[in-house]
C-alpha positions, -999 to +999 in steps of 0.1 A: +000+000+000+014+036-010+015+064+012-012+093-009-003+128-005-031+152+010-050+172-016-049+203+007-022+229-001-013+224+041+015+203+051+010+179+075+031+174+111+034+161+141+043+191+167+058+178+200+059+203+227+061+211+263+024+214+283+020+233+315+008+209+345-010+203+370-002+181+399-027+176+425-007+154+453+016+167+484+053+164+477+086+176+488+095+207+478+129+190+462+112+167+444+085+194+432+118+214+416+129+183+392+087+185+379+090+189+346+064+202+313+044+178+296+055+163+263+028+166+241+025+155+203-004+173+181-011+157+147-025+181+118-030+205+091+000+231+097-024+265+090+002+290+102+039+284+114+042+324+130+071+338+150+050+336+183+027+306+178+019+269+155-018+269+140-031+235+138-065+222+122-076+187+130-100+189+099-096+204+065-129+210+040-123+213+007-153+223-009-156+257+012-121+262+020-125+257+060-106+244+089-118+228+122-107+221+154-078+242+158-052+238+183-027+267+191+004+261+204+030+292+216+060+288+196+086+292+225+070+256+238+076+236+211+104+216+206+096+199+171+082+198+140+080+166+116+063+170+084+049+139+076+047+128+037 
């Protein structure tokens, strides 16, 4: 089976990137220091790569030129982008 190529003029990536956190449980204050982000991954249409933040769309219509379910991620937290082919 051959990989097709999207018919959208968007590329499409995977974005991995840090996530702020939560933690709801009592801890030492040493061990609340070596907490670290979240490592996300987002899969989608790449709608915008700006200087200050990634514009993602889950869904891409063709027929009226619209995008849905958007996801927007500050640039400074993420840490890659693979374009998938």
């Amino acid at each position: 089976m051959s990989r097709k190529k999207s018919e959208s003029n968007f590329k499409i990536v995977i974005v991995k990137w840090g996530d702020a956190c939560t933690i709801n449980e009592t801890m030492k204050v040493s061990e609340a220091k070596e907490e670290d982000l979240y490592l996300r991954e987002s899969v989608g249409f790449l709608v915008k790569k700006g200087k200050t933040k990634i514009t993602l769309s889950m869904t891409y219509d063709h027929a009226d030129d619209n995008v849905d379910v958007i996801t927007i991620i500050p640039r400074s937290w993420v840490k890659e982008i693979i374009e998938l082919k």
